[in-house]
C-alpha positions as CSV (number, residue, x, y, z in Angstrom):
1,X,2.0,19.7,-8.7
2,X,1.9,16.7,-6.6
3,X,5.0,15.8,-4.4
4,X,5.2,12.2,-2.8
5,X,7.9,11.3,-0.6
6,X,8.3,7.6,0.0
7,X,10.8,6.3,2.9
8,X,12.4,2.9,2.6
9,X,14.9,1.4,4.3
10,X,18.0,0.9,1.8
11,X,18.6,-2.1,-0.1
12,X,16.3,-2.8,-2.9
13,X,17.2,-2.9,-6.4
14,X,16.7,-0.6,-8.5
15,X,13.7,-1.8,-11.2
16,X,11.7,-2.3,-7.8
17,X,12.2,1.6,-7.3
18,X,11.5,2.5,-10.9
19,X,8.0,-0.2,-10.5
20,X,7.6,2.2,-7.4
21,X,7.4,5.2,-9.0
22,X,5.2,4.2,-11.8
23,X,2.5,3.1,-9.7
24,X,2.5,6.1,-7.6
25,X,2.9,8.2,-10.2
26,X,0.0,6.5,-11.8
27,X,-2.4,6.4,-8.8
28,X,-1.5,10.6,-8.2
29,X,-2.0,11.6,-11.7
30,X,-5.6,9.3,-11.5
31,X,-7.0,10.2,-8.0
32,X,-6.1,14.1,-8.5
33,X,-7.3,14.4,-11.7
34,X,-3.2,16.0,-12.8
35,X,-1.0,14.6,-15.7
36,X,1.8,12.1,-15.0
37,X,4.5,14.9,-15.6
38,X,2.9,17.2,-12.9
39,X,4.0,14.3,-10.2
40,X,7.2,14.3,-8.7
41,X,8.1,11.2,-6.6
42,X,10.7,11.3,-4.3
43,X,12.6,7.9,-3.0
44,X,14.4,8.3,0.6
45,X,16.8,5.6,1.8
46,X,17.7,4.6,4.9
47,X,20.6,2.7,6.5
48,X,18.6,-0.3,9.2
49,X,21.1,1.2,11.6
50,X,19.6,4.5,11.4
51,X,16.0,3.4,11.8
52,X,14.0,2.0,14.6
53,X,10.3,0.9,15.6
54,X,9.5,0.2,18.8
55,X,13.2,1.7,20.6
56,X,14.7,-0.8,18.6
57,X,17.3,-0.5,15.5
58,X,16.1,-2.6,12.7
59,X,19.4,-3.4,12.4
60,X,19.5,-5.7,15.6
61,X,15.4,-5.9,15.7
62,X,15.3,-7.8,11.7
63,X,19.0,-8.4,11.0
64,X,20.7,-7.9,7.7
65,X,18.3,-8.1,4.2
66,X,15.2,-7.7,5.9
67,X,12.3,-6.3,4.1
68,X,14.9,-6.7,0.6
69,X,12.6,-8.5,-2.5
70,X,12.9,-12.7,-2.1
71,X,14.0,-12.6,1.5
72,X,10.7,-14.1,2.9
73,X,10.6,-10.8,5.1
């Protein structure tokens, strides 16, 4: 039973998540030979002021709606 555990900084909507899922879920169940229903995916949010690259918030580093869908980030 496959667990995956994907970490994203908070902010995006929530078909994008759902799209996210799917496609992992698809790619598990495919590469390890499993059915879908044996794959558990798990989302993780983070606040940009709560993660940093580099020694550097990405709060101050990429500024508010980086990385979010039609941003250009």
């Amino acid at each position: 039973m496959p667990v995956i555990t994907i970490r994203l900084a908070k902010g995006r909507p929530i078909e994008t998540k759902r799209a996210l899922a799917e496609a992992f879920t698809k790619a598990a169940a495919d590469i390890l030979d499993v059915r879908p229903e044996w794959v558990t995916v798990l989302i993780e949010e983070y606040e940009r002021e709560n993660w940093a690259t580099g020694g550097e918030l990405h709060a101050d580093k990429f500024g508010p709606g980086s990385g979010k869908a039609g941003t250009g980030e």
